[in-house]
C-alpha positions as CSV (number, residue, x, y, z in Angstrom):
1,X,-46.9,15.2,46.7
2,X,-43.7,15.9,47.3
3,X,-42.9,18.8,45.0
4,X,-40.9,22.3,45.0
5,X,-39.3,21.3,48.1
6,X,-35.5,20.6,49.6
7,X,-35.9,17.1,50.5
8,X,-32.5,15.3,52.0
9,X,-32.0,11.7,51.4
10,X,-30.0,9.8,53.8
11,X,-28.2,7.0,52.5
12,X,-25.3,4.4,53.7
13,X,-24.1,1.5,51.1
14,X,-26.2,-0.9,49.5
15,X,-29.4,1.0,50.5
16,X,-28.5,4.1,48.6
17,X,-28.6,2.4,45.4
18,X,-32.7,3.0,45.6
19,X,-32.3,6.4,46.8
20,X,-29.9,7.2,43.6
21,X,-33.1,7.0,41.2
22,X,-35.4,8.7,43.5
23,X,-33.3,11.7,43.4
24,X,-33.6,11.9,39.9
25,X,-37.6,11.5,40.1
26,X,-37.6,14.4,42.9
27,X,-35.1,16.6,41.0
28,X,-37.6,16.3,38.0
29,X,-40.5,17.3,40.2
30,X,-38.7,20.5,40.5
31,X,-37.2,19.5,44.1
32,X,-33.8,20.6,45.9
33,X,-32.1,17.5,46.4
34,X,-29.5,16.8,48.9
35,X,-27.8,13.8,49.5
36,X,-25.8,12.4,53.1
37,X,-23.8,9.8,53.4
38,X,-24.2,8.9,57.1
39,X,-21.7,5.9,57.5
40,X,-17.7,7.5,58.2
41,X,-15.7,5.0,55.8
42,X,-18.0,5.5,52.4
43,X,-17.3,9.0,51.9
44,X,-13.7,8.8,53.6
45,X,-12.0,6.4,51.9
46,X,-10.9,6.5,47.9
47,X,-13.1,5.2,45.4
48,X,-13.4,1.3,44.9
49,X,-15.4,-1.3,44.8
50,X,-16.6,-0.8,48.1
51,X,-18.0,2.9,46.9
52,X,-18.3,3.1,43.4
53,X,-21.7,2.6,42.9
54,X,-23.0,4.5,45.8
55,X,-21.0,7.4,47.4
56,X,-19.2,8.3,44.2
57,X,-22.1,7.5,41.8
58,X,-24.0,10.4,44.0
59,X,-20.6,12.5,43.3
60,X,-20.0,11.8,39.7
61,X,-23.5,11.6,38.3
62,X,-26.0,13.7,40.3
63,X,-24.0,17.1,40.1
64,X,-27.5,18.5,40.5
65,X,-27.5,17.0,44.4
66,X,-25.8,18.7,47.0
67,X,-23.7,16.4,48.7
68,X,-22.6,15.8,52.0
69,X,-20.4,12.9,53.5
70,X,-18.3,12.6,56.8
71,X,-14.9,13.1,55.5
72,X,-14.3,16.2,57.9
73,X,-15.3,14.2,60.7
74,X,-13.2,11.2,60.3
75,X,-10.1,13.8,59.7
76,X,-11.0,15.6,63.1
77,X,-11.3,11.8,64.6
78,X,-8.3,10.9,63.3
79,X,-6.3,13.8,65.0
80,X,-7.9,13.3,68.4
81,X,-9.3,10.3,69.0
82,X,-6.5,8.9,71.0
83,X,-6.5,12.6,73.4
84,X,-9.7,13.9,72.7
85,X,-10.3,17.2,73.9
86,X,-14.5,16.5,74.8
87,X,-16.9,19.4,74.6
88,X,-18.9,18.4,77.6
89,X,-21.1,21.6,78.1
90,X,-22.0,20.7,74.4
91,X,-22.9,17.2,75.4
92,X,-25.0,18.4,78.2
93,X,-26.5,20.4,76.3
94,X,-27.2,18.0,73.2
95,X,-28.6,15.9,76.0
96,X,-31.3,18.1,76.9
97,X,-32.0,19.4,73.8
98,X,-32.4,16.1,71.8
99,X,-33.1,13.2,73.8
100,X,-36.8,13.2,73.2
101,X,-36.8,9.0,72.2
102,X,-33.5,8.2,73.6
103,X,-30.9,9.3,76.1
104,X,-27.1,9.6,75.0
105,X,-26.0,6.7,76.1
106,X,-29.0,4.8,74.9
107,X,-28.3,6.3,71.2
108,X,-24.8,5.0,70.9
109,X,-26.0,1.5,71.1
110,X,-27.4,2.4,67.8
111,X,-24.1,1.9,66.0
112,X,-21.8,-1.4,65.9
113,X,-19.1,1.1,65.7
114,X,-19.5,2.2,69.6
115,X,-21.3,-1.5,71.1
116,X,-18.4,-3.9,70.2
117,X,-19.0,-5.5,74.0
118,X,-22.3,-6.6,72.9
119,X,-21.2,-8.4,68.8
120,X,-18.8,-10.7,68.4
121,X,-17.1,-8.7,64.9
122,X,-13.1,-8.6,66.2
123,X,-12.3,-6.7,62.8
124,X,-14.2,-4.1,65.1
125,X,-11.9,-2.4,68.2
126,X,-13.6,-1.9,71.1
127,X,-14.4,1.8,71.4
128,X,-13.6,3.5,75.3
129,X,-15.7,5.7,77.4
130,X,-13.7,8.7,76.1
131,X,-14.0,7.9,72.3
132,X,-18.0,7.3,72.5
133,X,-18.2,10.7,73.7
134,X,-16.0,12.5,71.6
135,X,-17.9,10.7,68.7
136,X,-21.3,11.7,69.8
137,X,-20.3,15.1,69.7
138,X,-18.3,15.3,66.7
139,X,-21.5,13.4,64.9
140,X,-24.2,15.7,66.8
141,X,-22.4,18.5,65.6
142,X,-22.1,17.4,61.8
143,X,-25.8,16.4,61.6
144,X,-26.4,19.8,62.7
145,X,-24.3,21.4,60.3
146,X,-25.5,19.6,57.9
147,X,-29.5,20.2,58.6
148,X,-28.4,24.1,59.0
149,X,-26.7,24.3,55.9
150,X,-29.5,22.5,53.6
151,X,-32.3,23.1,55.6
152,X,-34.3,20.5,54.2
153,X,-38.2,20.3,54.8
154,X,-38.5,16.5,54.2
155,X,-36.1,14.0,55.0
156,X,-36.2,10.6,53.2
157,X,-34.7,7.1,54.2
158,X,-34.6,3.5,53.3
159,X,-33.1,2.2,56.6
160,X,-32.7,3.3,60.0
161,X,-29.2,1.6,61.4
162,X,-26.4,3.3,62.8
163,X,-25.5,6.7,64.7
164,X,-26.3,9.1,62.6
165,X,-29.8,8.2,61.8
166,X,-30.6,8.0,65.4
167,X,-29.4,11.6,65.9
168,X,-31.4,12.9,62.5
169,X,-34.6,11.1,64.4
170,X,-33.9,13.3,67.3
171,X,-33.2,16.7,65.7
172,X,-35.2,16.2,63.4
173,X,-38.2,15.5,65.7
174,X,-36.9,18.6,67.8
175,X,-37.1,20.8,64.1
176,X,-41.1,19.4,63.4
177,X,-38.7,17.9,60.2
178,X,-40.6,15.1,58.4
179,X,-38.1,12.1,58.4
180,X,-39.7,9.1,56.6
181,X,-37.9,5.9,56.2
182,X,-39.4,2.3,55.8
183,X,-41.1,-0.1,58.5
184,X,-41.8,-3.6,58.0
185,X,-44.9,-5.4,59.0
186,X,-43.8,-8.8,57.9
187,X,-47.0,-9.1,55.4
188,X,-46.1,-10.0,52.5
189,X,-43.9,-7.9,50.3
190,X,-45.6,-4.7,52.3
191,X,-43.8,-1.4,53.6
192,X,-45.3,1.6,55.4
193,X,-43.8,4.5,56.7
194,X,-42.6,5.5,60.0
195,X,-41.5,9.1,61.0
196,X,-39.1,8.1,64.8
197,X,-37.3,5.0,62.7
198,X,-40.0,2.4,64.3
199,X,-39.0,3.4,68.2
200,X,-43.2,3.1,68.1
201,X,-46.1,2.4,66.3
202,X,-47.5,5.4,64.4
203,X,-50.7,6.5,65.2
204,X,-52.3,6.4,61.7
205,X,-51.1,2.7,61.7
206,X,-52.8,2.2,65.1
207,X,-56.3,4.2,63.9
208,X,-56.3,2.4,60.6
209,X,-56.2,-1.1,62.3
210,X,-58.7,-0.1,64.7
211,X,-61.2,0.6,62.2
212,X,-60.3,-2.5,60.2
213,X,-61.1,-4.4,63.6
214,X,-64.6,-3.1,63.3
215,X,-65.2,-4.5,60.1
216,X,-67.3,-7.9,59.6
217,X,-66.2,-11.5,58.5
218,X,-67.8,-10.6,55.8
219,X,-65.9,-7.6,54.8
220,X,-62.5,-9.1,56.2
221,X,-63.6,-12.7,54.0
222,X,-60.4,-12.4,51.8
223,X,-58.2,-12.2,54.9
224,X,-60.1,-14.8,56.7
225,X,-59.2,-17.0,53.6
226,X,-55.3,-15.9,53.6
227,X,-55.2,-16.6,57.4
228,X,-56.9,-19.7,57.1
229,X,-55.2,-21.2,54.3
230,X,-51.3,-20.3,56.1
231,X,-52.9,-22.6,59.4
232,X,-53.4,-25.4,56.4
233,X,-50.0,-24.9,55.0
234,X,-47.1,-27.0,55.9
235,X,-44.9,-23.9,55.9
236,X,-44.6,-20.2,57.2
237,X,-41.8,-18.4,56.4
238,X,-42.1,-15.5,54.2
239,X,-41.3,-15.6,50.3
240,X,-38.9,-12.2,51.2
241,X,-36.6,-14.4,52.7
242,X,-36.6,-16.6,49.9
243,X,-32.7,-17.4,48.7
244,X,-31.3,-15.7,51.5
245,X,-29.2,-16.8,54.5
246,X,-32.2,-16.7,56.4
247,X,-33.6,-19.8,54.6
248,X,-30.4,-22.0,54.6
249,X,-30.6,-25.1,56.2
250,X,-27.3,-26.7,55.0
251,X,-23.6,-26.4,55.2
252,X,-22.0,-24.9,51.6
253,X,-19.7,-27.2,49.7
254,X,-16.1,-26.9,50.1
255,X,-15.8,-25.3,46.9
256,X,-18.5,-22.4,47.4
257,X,-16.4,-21.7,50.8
258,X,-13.5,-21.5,48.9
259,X,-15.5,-18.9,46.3
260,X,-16.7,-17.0,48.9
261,X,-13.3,-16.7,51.0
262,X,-11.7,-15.4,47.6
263,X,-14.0,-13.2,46.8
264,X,-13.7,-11.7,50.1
265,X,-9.6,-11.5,49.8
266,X,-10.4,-9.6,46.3
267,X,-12.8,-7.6,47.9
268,X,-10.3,-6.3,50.4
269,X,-7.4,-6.4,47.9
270,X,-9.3,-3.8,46.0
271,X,-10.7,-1.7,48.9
272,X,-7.3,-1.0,51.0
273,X,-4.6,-2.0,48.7
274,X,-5.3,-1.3,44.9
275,X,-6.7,2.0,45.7
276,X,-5.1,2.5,49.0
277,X,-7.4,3.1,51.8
278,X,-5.4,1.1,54.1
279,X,-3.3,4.4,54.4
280,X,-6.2,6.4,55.7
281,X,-7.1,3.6,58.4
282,X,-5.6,4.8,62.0
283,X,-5.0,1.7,64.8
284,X,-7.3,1.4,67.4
285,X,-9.4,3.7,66.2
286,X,-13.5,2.8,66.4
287,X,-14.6,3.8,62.7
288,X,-12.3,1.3,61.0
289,X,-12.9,-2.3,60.8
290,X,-9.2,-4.3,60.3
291,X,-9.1,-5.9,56.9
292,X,-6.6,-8.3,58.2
293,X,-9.5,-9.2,61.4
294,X,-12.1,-8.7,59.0
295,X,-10.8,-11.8,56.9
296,X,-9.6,-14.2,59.2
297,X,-13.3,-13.4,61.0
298,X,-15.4,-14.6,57.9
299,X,-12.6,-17.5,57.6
300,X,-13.7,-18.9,60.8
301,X,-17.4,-18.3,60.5
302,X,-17.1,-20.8,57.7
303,X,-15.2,-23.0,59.0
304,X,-17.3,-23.4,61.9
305,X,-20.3,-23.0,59.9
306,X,-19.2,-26.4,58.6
307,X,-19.1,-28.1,62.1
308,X,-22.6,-26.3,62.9
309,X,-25.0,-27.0,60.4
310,X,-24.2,-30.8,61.2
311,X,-25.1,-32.7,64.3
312,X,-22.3,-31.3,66.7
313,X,-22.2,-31.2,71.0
314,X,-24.1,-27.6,71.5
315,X,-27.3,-27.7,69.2
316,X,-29.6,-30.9,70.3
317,X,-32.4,-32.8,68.7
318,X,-35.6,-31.7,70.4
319,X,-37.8,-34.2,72.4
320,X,-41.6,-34.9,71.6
321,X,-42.3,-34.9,75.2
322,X,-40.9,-31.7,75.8
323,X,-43.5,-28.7,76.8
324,X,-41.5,-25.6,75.7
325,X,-41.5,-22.2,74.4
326,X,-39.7,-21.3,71.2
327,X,-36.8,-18.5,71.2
328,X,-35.9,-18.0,68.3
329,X,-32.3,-15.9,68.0
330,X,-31.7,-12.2,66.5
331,X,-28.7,-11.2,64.2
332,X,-26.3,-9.3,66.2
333,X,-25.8,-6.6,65.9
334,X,-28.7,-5.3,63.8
335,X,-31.2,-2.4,64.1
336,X,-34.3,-5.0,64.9
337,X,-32.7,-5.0,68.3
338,X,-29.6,-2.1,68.6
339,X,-31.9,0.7,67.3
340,X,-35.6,-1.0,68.6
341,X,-35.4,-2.8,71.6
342,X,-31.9,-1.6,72.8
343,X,-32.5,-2.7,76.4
344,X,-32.6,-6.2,75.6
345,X,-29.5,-7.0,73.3
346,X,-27.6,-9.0,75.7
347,X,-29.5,-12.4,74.7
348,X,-28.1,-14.1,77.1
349,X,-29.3,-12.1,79.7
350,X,-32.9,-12.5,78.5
351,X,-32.6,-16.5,78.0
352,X,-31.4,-16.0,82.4
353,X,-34.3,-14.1,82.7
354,X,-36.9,-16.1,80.9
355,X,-35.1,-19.0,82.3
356,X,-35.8,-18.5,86.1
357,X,-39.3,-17.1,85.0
358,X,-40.4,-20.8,83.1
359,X,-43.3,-22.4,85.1
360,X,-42.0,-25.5,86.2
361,X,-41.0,-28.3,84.1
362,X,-41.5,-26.4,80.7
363,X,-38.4,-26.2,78.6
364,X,-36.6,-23.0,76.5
365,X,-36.0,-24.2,72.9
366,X,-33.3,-21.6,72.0
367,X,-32.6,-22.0,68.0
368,X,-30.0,-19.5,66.7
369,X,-30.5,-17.4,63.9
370,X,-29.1,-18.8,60.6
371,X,-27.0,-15.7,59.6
372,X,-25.4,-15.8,62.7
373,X,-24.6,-19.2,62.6
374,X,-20.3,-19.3,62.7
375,X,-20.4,-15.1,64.2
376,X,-21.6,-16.0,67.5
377,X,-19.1,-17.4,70.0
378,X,-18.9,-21.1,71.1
379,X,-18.6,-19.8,74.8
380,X,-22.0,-18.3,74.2
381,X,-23.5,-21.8,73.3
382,X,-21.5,-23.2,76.1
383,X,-23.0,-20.6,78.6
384,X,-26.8,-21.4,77.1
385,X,-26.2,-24.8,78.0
386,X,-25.5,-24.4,81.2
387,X,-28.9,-23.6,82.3
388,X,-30.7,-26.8,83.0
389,X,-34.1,-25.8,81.8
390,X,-32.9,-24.7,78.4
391,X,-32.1,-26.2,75.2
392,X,-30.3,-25.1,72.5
393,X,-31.8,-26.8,69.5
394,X,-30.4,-28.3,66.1
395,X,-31.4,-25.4,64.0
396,X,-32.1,-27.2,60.5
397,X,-33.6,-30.2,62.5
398,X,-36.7,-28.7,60.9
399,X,-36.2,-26.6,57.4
400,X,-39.7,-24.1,58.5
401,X,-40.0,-22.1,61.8
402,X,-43.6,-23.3,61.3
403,X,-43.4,-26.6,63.3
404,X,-40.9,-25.6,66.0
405,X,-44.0,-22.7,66.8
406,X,-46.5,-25.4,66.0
407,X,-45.4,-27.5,68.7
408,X,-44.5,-24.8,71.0
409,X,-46.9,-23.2,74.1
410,X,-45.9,-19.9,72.4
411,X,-43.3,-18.0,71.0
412,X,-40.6,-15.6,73.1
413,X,-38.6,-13.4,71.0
414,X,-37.8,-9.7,70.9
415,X,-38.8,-7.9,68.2
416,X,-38.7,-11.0,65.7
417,X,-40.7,-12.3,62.7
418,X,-41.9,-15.5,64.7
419,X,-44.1,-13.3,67.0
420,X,-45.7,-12.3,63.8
421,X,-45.9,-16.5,62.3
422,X,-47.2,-17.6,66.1
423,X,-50.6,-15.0,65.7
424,X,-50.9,-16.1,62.1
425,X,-51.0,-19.8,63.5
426,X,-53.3,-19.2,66.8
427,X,-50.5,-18.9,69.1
428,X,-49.8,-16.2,71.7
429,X,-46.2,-14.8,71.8
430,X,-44.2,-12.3,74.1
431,X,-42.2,-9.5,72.6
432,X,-39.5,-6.8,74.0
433,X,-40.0,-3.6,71.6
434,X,-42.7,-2.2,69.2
435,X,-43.4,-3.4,66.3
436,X,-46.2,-3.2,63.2
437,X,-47.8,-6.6,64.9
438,X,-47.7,-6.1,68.2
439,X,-51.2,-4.7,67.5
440,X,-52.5,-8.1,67.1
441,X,-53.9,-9.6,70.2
442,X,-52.4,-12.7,70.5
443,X,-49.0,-10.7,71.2
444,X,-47.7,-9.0,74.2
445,X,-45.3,-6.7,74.4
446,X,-43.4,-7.0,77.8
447,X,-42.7,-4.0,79.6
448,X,-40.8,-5.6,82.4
449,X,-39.1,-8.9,83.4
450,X,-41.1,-8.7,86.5
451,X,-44.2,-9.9,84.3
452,X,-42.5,-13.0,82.8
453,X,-43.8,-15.2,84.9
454,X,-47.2,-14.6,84.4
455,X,-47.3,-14.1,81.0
456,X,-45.2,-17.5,80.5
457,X,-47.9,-18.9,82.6
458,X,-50.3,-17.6,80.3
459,X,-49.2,-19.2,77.3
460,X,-50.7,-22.1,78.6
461,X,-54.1,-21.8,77.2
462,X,-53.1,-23.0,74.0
463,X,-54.9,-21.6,70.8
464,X,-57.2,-18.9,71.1
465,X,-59.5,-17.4,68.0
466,X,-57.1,-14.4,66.7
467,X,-58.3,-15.0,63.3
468,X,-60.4,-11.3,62.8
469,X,-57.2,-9.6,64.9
470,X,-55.1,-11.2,62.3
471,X,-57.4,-9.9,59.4
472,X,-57.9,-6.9,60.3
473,X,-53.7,-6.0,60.5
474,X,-53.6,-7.5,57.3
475,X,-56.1,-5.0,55.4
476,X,-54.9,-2.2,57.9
477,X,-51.3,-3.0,56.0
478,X,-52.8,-3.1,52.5
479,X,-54.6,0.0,53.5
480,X,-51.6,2.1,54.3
481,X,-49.0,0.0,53.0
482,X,-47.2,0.0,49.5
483,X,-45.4,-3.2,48.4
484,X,-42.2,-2.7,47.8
485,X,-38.8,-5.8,46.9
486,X,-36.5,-3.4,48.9
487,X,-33.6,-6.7,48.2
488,X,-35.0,-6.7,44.5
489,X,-34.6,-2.3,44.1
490,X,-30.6,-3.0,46.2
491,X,-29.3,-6.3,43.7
492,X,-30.8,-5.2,40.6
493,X,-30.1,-1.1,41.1
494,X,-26.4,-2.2,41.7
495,X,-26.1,-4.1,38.6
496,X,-27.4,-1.2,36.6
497,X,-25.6,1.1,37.8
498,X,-22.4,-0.9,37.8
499,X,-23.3,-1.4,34.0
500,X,-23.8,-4.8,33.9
501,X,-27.5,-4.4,33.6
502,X,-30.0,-2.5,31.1
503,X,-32.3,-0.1,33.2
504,X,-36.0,-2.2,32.6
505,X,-39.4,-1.4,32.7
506,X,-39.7,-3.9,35.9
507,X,-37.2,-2.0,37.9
508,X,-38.6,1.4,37.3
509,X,-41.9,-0.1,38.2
510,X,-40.6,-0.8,41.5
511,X,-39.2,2.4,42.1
512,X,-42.4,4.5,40.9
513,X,-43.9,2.8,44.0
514,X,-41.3,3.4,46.5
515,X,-41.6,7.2,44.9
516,X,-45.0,6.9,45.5
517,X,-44.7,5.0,49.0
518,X,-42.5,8.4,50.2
519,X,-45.8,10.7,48.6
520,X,-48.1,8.7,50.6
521,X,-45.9,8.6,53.4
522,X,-45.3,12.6,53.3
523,X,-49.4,13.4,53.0
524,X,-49.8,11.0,55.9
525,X,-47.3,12.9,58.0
526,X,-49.0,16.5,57.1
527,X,-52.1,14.8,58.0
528,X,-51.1,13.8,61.5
């Protein structure tokens, strides 16, 4: 239990929102709570509509929380970023000291802010050599202000993108801190902890499935059933993704572009004009996005959104005869691949790789992610289709992932949920980082390109009997695991606090279980 201790909860935007009634819970266990606001722009800029209900509900509401943002940071930024004057025996320093998980460099692909070669967001500048540096320093030294000052012995989480996180990971790891933030297994609606932001698979995840694995049929009946009965059903994806951009299959109407565009230009109206934020942005600078790039951006992701989701000269129809593997594509940039498997977010780099690696005669099925549809580049579809062995593929030609794995040899991705639907189907798959179901031994996690061709090969054997591996990582999640509607606590938390919403019995429900999910997660840590 976490009680009678200083306990720091990290927060950025919409994932604060849980994080604002678990610090009343921990402040009524008798804990110290502090509060830090890890993203530069939220605590910097003046209070609207982009902060309202997160940094300044933390100022206005919880005086009892000690608060910390990044507005000292962005005003040193501000007055050096163009001539920085870098602290490089600090850096060397920092980078013996704290690079137990990642190296410098390899930590700054942790943030959009500082990997603008590798995303495709032009409301973003593209940061130099100098400013990285100079950033990484002025952020190493603000987290460890910031831990010195508060001297927290837990630290809790609800996310693990961006900078700043990756730099509490490694301090924090240097410090024997506890920080706890939330993993996903892709089961159901179930979260379990992780104490290094996922970089690995916790040991008390590992142990717990390998007991499971011992278990019987018998015992593991229920989860043969569950496993059985997906095989049977005609689709896969999970009920999380339910009315999201992740399930949309068609082009809006005109009119609900139109909405969206407006509410955007409001948005932004609001943010840097009404309450004048556009005064604290400096030019070129890396920790502003430009509202004027920002909405001429999301205008043409619509726009070619429209052209997309209908039958257009870069996605093609896929071909019965074809013998393939599915390749499903990541957002970019998001912490599945910038903060887990930062080796391999150039994607068109891997599709070369697994290209050249195909046995011969197979295809490369590449379907692109649906909320990236309109963000990536055209010259990125162009450069796909230029290798002969691959196609890119109409994305809503099918409405399920299920039967583009169904009729797959196996699924390539690299660290993405259709790993996780292949092994629930009979399939192998091949993954690039560490995640909950790699455990499951239908998928492999590739180490090195070097193997592709092999384990390509391999996915030639077609089904295997995975069914008890399968089972057993279910009850191993339901074992550890707590479920948790993370989207539910974020949508319905903002409309409460906002005011448009009464504060119900369901919602606090929900967030006495992610309370409880940080208990569990805090005894599991002591316990390991």
């Amino acid at each position: 239990m976490i009680k009678n201790k200083k306990v720091l909860l990290i927060c950025k935007e919409s994932f604060s929102i849980p994080l604002y009634f678990i610090a009343k819970k921990l402040l009524e266990e008798g804990n110290t709570v502090g509060a830090f606001f890890v993203y530069p722009i939220e605590s910097f800029y003046k209070k609207s509509i982009y902060n309202e209900n997160t940094f300044f509900k933390f100022k206005e509401d919880l005086t009892e929380v000690d608060l910390f943002g990044l507005e000292d940071l962005c005003e040193e930024y501000n007055g050096n970023y163009k001539k920085p004057n870098i602290d490089m025996e600090f850096l060397k320093k920092i980078e013996i000291e704290y690079t137990n998980f990642k190296s410098l460099n390899l930590q700054l692909t942790s943030s959009q802010l500082t990997t603008r070669q590798y995303h495709n967001r032009i409301y973003f500048d593209y940061s130099t050599d100098e400013q990285n540096k100079y950033w990484l320093e002025l952020s190493y030294k603000k987290v460890i202000n910031v831990l010195d000052e508060f001297a927290p012995d837990v630290i809790l989480d609800s996310d693990d993108a961006e900078l700043m996180r990756t730099i509490l990971n490694e301090i924090a790891y240097k410090r024997s801190i506890p920080y706890i933030t939330i993993n996903y297994p892709r089961y159901k609606d179930y979260k379990i902890p992780t104490f290094c932001l996922g970089l690995k698979n916790e040991k008390f995840l590992i142990d717990e499935y390998s007991k499971c694995l011992e278990l019987s049929q018998e015992k593991l009946s229920d989860e043969y059933k569950e496993v059985l009965n997906i095989r049977e059903e005609s689709t896969i994806m999970s009920k999380e993704f339910a009315n999201t951009i992740t399930s949309q299959y068609k082009q809006s109407n005109i009119l609900a572009m139109m909405k969206t565009l407006l509410g955007k230009v409001l948005y932004f109206w609001n943010v840097y004009i009404t309450n004048k934020n556009i005064k604290l942005r400096r030019k070129k600078s890396i920790i502003y996005p430009n509202p004027i790039k920002y909405l001429l951006f999301y205008l043409i992701v619509e726009m070619k959104k429209q052209i997309l989701f209908r039958p257009n000269k870069y996605f093609e129809t896929p071909k019965e005869t074809d013998k393939y593997v599915y390749m499903p594509l990541h957002l970019i940039p998001e912490s599945t691949t910038f903060v887990k498997a930062p080796y391999y977010i150039d994607e068109l780099n891997v599709i070369a790789q697994v290209s050249k690696s195909l046995p011969i005669g197979w295809k490369l099925y590449v379907k692109e992610h649906q909320a990236m549809l309109g963000e990536r580049s055209l010259k990125f579809y162009k450069r796909v289709k230029e290798f002969p062995n691959v196609k890119l593929v109409q994305l809503n030609y099918y409405t399920d992932p299920k039967p583009w794995i169904e009729r797959s040899e196996g699924v390539i991705t690299i660290t993405g949920t259709s790993a996780y639907e292949a092994s629930l189907m009979g399939k192998k798959s091949l993954i690039f980082g560490d995640v909950p179901f790699s455990l499951i031994n239908t998928v492999h996690r590739i180490k090195s390109y070097n193997e592709l061709p092999k384990l390509l090969k391999d996915l030639e054997d077609g089904n295997i009997d995975n069914i008890h591996s399968c089972a057993a990582y279910q009850r191993a999640i339901k074992n550890i695991g707590t479920k948790i509607r993370i989207p539910y606590l974020m949508d319905e938390g903002t409309k409460i606090i906002s005011g448009k919403k009464e504060l119900k019995k369901e919602y606090k429900e929900e967030i006495e279980k992610l309370f409880d999910f940080y208990n569990k997660a805090y005894e599991q840590y002591l316990k390991y």
